[in-house]
C-alpha positions as CSV (number, residue, x, y, z in Angstrom):
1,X,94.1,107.4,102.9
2,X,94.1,110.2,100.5
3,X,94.6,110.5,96.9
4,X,95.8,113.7,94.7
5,X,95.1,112.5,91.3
6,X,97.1,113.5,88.1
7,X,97.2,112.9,84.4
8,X,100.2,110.7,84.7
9,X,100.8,109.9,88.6
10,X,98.8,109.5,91.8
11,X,100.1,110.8,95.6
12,X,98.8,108.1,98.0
13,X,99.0,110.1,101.5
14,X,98.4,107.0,104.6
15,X,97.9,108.6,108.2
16,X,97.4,106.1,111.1
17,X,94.7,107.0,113.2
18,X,95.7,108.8,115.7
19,X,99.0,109.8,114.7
20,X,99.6,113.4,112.2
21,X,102.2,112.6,110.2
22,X,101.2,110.7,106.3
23,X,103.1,108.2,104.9
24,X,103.4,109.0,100.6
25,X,103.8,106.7,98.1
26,X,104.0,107.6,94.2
27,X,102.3,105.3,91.7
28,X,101.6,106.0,88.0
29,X,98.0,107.1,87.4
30,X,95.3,104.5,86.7
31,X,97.5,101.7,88.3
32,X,94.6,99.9,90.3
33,X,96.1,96.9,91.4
34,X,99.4,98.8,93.0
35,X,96.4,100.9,94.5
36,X,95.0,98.1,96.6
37,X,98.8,97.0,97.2
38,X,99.6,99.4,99.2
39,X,96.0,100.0,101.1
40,X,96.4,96.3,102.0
41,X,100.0,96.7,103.3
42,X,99.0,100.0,105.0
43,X,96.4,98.4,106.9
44,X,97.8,95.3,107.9
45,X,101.0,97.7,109.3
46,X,98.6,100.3,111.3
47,X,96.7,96.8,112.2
48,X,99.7,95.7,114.0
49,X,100.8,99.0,115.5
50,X,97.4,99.8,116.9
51,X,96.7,96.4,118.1
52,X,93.2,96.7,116.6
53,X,91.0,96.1,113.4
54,X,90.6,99.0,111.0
55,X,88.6,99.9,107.6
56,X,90.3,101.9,105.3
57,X,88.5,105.4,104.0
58,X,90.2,106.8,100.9
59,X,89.3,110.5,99.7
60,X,90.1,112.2,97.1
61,X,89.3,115.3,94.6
62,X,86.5,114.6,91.9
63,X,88.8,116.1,88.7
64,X,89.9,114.2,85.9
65,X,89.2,110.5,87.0
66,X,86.0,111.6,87.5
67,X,84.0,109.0,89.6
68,X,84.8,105.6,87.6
69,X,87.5,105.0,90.8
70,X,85.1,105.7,93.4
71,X,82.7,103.1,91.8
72,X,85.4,100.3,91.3
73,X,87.1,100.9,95.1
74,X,83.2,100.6,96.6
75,X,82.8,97.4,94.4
76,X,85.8,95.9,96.6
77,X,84.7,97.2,100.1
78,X,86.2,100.2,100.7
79,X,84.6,103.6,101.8
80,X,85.7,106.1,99.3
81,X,84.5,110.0,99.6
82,X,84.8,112.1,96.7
83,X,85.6,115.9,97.4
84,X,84.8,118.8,95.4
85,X,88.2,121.1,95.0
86,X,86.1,124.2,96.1
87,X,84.9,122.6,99.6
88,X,88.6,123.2,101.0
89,X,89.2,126.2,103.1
90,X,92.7,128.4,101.8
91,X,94.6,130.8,103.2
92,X,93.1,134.1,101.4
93,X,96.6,136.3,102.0
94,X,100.3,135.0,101.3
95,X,101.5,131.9,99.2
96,X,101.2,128.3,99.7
97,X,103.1,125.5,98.7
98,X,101.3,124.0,96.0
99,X,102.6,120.2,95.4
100,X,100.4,116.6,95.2
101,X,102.1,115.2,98.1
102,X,100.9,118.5,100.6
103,X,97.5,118.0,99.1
104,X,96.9,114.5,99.7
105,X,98.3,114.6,103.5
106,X,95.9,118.0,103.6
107,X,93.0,115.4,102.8
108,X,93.8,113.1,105.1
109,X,93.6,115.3,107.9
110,X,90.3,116.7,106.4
111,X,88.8,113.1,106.4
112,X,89.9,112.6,109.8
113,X,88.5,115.8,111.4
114,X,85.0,115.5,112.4
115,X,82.6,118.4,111.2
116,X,81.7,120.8,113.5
């Protein structure tokens, strides 16, 4: 699960393991509890498909939430990595599309890809 945080709405980008396409849902920013609403509901659906237990891992760009979110998702079990905007590799020549929903479904396929 990936994050792209905003003054005013958050981009929550799902991705089953295994599987590249993200599921996004739109919430307004700060709203916790419609947060864990849709990690529970996410899980329990990627649950069933996959036949096996998973743990959810959110990500998402330290900015201007800061770290308070990290702090209150690790108090209720789940992994959470912070990024720093500058770790992300771009494309030095040409435009790119530039909206929340590419960026979150850009993190979830950083989180999934192991470091080489």
């Amino acid at each position: 699960m990936a994050l792209e945080l905003s003054k005013t709405s958050w981009v929550c980008a799902f991705a089953v393991p295994g599987d590249n396409k993200a599921t996004a849902h739109k919430i307004k920013a700060r709203d916790v509890d419609r947060l864990i609403s849709i990690l529970n509901s996410s899980k329990t659906k990627a649950e069933h498909q996959l036949s096996r237990p998973l743990r959810i891992v959110l990500c998402y760009e330290v900015g201007y939430d800061g770290f308070w979110l990290a702090r209150l998702l690790m108090a209720r079990g789940i992994r959470t990595v912070v990024f720093d905007p500058a770790s992300f590799l771009m494309p030095r020549r040409g435009r790119r599309a530039k909206t929340d929903r590419l960026d979150a479904e850009g993190m979830t396929r950083t989180l999934r890809n192991p470091v080489r």
